[in-house]
C-alpha positions in Angstrom: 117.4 -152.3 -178.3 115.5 -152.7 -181.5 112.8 -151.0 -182.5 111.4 -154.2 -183.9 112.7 -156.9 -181.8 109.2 -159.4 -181.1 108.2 -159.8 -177.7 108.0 -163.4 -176.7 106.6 -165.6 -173.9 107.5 -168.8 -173.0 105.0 -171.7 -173.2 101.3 -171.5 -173.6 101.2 -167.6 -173.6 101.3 -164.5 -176.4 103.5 -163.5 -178.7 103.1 -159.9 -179.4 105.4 -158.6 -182.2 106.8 -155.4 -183.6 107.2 -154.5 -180.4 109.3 -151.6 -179.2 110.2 -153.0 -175.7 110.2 -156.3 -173.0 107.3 -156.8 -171.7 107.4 -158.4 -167.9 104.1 -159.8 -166.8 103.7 -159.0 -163.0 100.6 -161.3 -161.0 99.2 -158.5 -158.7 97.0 -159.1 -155.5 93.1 -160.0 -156.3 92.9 -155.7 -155.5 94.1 -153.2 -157.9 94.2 -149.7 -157.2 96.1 -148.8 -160.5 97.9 -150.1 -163.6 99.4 -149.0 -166.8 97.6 -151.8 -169.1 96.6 -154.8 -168.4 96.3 -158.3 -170.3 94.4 -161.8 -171.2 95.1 -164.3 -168.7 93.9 -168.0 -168.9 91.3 -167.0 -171.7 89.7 -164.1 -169.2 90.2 -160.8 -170.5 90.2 -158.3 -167.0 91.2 -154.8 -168.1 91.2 -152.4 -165.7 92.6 -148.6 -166.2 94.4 -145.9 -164.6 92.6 -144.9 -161.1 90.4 -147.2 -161.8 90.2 -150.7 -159.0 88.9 -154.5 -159.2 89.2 -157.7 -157.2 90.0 -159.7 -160.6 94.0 -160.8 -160.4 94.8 -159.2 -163.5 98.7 -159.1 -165.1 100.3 -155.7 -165.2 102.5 -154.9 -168.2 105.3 -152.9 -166.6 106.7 -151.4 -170.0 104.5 -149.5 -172.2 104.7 -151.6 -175.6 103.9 -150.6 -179.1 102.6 -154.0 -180.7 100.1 -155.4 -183.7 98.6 -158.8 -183.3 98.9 -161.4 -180.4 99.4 -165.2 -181.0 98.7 -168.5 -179.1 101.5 -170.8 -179.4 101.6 -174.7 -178.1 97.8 -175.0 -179.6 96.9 -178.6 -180.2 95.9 -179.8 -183.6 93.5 -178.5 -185.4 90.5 -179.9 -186.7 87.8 -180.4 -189.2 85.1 -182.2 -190.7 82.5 -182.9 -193.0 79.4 -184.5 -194.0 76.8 -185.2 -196.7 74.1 -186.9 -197.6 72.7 -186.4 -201.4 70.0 -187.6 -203.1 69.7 -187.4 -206.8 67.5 -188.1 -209.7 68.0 -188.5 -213.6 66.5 -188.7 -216.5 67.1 -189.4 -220.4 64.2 -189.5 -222.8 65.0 -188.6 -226.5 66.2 -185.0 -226.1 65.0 -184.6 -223.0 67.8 -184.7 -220.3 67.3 -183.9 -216.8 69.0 -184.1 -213.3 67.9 -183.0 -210.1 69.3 -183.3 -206.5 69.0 -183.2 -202.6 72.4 -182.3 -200.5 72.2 -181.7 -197.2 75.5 -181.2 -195.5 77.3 -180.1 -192.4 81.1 -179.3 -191.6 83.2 -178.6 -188.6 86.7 -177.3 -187.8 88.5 -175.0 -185.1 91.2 -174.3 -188.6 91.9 -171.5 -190.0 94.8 -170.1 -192.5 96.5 -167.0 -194.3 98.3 -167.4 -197.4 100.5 -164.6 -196.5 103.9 -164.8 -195.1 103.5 -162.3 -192.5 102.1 -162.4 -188.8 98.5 -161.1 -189.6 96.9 -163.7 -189.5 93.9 -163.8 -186.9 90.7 -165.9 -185.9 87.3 -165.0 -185.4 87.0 -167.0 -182.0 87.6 -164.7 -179.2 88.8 -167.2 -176.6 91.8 -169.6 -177.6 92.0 -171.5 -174.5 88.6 -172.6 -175.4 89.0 -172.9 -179.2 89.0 -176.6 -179.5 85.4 -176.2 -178.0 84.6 -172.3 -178.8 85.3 -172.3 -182.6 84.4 -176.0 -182.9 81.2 -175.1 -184.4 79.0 -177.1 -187.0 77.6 -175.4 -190.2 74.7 -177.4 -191.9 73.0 -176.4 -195.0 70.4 -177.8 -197.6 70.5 -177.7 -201.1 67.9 -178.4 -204.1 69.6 -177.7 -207.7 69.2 -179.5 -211.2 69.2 -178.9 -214.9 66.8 -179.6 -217.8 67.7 -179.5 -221.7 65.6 -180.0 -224.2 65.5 -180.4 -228.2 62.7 -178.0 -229.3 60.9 -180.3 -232.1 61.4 -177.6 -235.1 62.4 -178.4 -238.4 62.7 -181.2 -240.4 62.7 -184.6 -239.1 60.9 -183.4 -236.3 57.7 -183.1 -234.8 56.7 -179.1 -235.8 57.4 -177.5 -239.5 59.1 -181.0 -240.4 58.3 -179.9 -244.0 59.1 -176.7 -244.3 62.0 -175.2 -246.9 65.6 -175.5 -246.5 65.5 -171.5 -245.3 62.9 -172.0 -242.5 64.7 -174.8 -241.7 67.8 -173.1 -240.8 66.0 -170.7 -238.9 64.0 -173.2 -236.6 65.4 -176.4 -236.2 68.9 -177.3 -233.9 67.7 -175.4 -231.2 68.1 -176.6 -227.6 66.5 -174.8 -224.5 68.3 -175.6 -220.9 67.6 -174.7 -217.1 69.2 -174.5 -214.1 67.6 -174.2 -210.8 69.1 -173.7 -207.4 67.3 -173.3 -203.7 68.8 -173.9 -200.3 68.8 -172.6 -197.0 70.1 -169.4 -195.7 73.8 -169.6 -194.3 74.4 -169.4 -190.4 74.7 -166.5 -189.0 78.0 -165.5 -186.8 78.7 -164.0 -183.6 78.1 -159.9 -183.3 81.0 -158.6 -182.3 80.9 -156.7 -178.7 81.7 -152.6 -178.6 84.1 -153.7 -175.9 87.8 -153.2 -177.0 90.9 -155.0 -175.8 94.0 -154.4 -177.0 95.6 -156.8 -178.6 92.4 -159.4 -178.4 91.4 -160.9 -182.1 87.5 -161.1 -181.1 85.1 -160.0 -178.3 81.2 -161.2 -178.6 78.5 -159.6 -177.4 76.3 -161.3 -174.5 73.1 -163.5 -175.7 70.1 -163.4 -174.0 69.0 -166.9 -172.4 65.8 -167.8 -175.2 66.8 -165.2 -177.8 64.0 -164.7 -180.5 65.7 -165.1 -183.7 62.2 -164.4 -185.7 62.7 -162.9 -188.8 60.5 -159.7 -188.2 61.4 -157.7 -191.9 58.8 -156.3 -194.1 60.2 -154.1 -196.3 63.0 -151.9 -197.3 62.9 -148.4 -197.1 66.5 -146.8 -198.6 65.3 -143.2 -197.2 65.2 -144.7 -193.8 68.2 -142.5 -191.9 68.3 -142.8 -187.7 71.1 -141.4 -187.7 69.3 -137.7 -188.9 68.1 -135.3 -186.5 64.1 -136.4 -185.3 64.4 -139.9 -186.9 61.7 -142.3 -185.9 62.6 -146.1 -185.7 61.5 -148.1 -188.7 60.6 -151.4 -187.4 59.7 -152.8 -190.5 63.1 -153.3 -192.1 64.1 -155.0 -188.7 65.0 -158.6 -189.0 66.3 -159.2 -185.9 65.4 -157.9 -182.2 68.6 -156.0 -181.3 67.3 -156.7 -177.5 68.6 -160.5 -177.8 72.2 -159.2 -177.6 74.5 -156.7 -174.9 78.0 -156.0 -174.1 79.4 -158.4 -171.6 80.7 -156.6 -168.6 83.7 -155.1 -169.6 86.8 -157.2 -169.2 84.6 -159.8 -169.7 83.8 -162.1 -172.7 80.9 -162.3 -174.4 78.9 -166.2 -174.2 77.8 -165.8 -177.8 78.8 -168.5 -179.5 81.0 -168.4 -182.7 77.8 -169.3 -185.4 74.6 -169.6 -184.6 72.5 -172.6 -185.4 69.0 -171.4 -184.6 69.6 -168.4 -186.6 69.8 -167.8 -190.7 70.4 -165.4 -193.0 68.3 -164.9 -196.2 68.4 -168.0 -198.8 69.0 -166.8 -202.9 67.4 -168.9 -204.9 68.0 -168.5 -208.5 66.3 -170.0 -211.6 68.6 -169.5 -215.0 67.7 -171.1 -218.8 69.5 -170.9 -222.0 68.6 -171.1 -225.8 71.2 -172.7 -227.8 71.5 -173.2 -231.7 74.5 -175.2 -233.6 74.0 -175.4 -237.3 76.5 -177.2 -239.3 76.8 -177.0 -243.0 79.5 -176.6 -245.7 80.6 -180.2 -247.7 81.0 -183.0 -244.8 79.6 -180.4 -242.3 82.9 -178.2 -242.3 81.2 -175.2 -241.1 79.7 -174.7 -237.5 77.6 -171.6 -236.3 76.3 -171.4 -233.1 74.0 -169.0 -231.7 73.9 -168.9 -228.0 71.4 -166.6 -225.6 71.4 -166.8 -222.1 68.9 -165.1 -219.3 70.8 -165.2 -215.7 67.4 -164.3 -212.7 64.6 -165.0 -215.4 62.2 -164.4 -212.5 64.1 -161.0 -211.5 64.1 -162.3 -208.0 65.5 -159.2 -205.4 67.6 -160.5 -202.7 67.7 -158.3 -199.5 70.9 -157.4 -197.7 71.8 -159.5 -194.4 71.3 -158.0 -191.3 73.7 -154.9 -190.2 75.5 -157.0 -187.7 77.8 -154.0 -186.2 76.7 -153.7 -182.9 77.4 -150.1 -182.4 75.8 -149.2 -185.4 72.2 -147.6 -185.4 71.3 -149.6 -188.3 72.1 -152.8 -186.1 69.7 -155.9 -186.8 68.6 -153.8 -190.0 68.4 -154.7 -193.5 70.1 -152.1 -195.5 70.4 -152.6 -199.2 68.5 -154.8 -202.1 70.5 -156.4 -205.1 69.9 -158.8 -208.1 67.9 -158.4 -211.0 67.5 -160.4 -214.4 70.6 -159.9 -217.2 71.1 -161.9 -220.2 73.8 -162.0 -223.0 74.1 -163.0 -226.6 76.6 -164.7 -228.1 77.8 -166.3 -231.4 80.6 -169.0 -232.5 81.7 -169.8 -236.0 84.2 -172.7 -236.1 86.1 -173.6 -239.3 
């Protein structure tokens, strides 16, 4: 037989490819005493192992099989979503220009794709018998941004040094200061992923509590924080979420996490940029164009803190871990001819 011949099943079942033999799926009786592996049924994941026993009717795998991914074929069409609603404000007053705006918007969609031409392709929902509900989820966000230019009133003709010689002139006048501002919510958070392994199975989620406390509880950061090293105390305050709000579903189980959260955010980034901008023509007919360009990216050198270590074995798990952003600029200059 080949090596690499794919295993498939008929109808709304798996596909499990690169796999090195048949695979016959054999409905036991609801009791168990032993099996070699066993597999996702109708969406419910029962496992059980060698010696081991349950009352869940589980499907045997009589072969042992050597196989990457699992797909669900016969799905229904996918689908998606979305929806806006903006806001938005302008204004044009000699050279002042300025534009602000409101978004707030929210999309759906149980889609996903891979722009590979291979089988690896997976999802993050864990169940695809429920995926037109499961992974169905809504993402909303909110948005403030806008920009501001303006005509500094330097040199001749304008408001400041209007009379001034033809070499201060040069140096103040044509300049042009801008802004752009950007604040919005945090993004969704996802599921956290269950320690519970089943071969085979794209996703399993961990168990929420009934009224989890999403409360962002961080203080600060502390980069010499280690629990993993020997007589490390807990450091509460770079906690930003209670780690008690989530547990391993009963193994075999799934996890009723769903796929994003809507009660529960990350951080938001806002981010304040501006510009200085100078054009000077000159030359006969205005020939000649220099322009001077510097530009400050974080003026306020905001600090963003990591999300939360969402890896639910890890010891760092509901902690924030890292710090990044800081201000940066750059200087530049065009001459056109």
């Amino acid at each position: 037989m080949n090596d690499n011949a794919p295993v498939i099943a008929v109808g709304s079942f798996w596909i499990a490819p690169y796999s090195s033999t048949y695979m016959i799926p054999v409905f036991t009786t609801p009791s168990v005493t032993s099996c070699s592996q066993c597999v996702p049924v109708d969406g419910k994941a029962s496992y059980c192992t060698n010696g081991a026993s349950t009352t869940t009717p589980v499907v045997t795998v009589i072969s042992a099989i050597r196989c990457g991914g699992v797909f669900f074929t016969n799905s229904p069409m996918g689908k998606s979503g979305y929806n806006a609603f903006t806001v938005e404000g302008t204004k044009q007053r000699g050279s002042l220009n300025f534009d602000l705006s409101y978004n707030w918007s929210r999309s759906t969609g149980n889609t996903g794709s891979a722009f590979v031409d291979t089988w690896s392709m997976s999802h993050s929902w864990q169940d695809p018998y429920k995926y037109n509900s499961e992974a169905h989820w809504p993402y909303t966000s909110q948005v403030v941004k806008g920009y501001l230019t303006y005509g500094l009133p330097f040199g001749n003709g304008r408001r400041w040094l209007s009379g001034s010689n033809r070499l201060v002139n040069y140096a103040v006048s044509g300049w042009t200061a801008g802004t752009i501002v950007s604040y919005g919510t945090g993004g969704q958070m996802g599921a956290v992923g269950s320690t519970n392994y089943y071969p085979g199975w794209s996703a399993v989620y961990t168990d929420v509590v009934s009224r989890p406390n999403f409360k962002n509880k961080f203080k600060r950061y502390d980069p010499s924080w280690n629990p993993t090293a020997s007589g490390a105390q807990a450091d509460p305050d770079s906690l930003f979420v209670d780690p008690s709000n989530f547990s391993d579903p009963t193994y075999g189980q799934l996890g009723n996490s769903p796929t994003m959260f809507t009660n529960w955010r990350g951080w938001s980034t806002p981010s304040e940029d501006a510009s200085l901008l100078k054009k000077t023509r000159f030359g006969s007919d205005g020939r000649y164009t220099l322009t001077l360009r510097a530009e400050f990216f974080n003026v306020f050198n905001r600090h963003y803190w990591d999300a939360p270590n969402t890896s639910f074995s890890s010891a760092y798990f509901g902690h924030v871990t890292g710090v990044w952003g800081y201000r940066t600029g750059q200087l530049g200059a065009r001459f056109e001819w």
